[in-house]
C-alpha positions in Angstrom: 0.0 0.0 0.0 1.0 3.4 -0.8 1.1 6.1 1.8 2.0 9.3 -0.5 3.1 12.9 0.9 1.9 15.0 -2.2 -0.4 18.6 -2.9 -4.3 17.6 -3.2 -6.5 20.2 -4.7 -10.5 19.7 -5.0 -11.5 21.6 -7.8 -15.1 21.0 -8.1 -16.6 20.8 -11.4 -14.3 23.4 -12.3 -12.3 21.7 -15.4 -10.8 25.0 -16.6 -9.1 25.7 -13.5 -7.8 22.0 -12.9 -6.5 22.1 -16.3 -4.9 25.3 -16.3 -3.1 24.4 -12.4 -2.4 21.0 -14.1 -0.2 22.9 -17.0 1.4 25.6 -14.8 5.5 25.3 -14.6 6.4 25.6 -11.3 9.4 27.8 -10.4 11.3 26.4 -9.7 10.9 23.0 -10.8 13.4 21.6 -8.1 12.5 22.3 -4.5 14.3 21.5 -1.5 14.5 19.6 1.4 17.9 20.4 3.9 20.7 19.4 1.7 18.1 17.2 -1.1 17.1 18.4 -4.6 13.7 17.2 -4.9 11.8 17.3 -8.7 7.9 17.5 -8.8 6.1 14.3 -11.0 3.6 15.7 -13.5 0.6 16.7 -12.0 -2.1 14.1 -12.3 -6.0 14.7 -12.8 -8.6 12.7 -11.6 -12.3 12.4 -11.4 -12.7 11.6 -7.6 -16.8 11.3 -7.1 -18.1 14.3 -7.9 -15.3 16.4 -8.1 -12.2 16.4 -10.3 -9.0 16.3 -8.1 -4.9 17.2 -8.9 -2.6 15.6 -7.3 1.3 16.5 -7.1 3.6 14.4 -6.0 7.2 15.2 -5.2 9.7 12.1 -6.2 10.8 9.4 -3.9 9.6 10.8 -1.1 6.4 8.7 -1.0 6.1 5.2 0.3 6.0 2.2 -2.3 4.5 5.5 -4.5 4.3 3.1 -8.1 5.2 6.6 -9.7 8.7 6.5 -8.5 9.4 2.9 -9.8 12.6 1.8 -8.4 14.0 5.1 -7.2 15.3 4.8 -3.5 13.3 7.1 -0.9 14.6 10.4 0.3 14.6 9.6 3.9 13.8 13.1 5.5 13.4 14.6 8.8 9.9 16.0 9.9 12.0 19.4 9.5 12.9 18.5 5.8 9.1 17.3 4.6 7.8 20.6 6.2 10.4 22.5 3.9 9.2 20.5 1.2 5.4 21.3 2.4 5.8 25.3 2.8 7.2 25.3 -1.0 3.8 23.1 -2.1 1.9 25.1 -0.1 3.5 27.8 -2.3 2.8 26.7 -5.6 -0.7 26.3 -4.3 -0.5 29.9 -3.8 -0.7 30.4 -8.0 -4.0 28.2 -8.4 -7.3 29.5 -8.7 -10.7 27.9 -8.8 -10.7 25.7 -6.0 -12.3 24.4 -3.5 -10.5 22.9 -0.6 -6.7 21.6 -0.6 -4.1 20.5 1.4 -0.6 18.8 1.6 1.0 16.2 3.6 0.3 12.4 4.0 -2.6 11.0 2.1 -4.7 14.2 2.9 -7.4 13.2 0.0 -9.9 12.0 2.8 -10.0 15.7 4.4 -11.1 17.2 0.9 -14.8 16.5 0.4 -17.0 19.2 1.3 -19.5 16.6 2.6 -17.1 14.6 4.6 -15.8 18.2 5.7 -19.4 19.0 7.4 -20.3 15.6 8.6 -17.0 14.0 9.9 -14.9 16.8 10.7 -16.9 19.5 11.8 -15.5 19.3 15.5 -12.0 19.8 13.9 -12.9 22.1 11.6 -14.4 24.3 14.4 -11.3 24.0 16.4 -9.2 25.1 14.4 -7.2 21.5 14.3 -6.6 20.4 10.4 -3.7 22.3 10.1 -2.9 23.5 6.3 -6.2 23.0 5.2 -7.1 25.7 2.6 -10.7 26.8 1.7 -12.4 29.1 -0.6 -14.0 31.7 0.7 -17.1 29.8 -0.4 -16.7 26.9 1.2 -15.8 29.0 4.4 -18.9 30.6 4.7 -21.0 27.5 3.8 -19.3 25.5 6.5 -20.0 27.8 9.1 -17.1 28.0 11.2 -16.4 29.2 14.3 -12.5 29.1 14.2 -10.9 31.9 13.1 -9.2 30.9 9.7 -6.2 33.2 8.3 -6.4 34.3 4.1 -4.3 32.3 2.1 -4.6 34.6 -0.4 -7.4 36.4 -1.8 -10.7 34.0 -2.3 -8.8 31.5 0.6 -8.5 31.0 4.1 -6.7 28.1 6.1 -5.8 27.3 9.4 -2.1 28.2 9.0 0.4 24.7 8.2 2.4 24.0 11.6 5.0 21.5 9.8 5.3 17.5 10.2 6.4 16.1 13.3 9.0 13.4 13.9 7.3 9.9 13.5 7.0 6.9 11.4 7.7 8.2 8.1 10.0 10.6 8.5 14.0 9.5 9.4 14.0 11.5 13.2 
């Protein structure tokens, strides 16, 4: 099984802008982690229920990831993957037309509005899902009583406190 540390973006029905954030170049196309060169894997599209979902995936930093094939694993520390995260977070930054997003490990299960509303209200209210962005849409349809920073215009999150030293990171 695949455990994948990677950008998620929800994009509704919005093709146009899941297509346009699927072309864009990123600058720059390396990022960093401590002393590691990291490239980006294309961006990847899918149709996941009702909304239409990008993923990006930096390379070999994933777990069994089939994307990477037989590259060996970046083993970083939870202070590397949250450089890595700021600079996704970042390229987020230049999309438009979204919904909700988010990056770290396998974060596709916190981006459904419904699943938002029914099975993570009591986070969402407290402020704990750290890094999760929403347009300003979603904001004000969920309700919330947390008080979430702007991302940038159209987008508020609760502001991305980093990874912390565990099982899949090398501290």
């Amino acid at each position: 099984m695949a455990i994948c540390f990677e950008l998620v973006v929800n994009f509704g029905d919005n093709a146009e802008a899941a297509q346009a954030a699927a072309r864009i170049d990123p600058e720059p196309r390396v990022l960093h982690a401590g002393a590691h060169r990291i490239p980006l894997h294309r961006p990847m599209l899918a149709k996941a229920g009702s909304y239409i979902e990008l993923s990006i995936l930096p390379v070999a930093v994933s777990w069994h990831c089939g994307l990477d094939g037989s590259l060996s694993r970046f083993k970083l520390t939870a202070a590397e993957l949250t450089e890595l995260a700021n600079q996704l977070y970042e390229l987020l930054a230049q999309f438009h037309g979204y919904v909700v997003a988010k990056v770290g490990w396998d974060p596709e299960s916190q981006l459904d509005p419904a699943e938002l509303s029914d099975e993570w209200s009591n986070e969402l209210n407290d402020g704990s899902i750290h890094g999760l962005v929403l347009s300003e849409k979603l904001y004000a349809e969920l309700d919330l009583i947390a008080d979430y920073e702007v991302f940038r215009p159209g987008y508020r999150w609760m502001p991305y406190r980093g990874e912390e030293p565990g099982n899949l990171t090398a501290d």
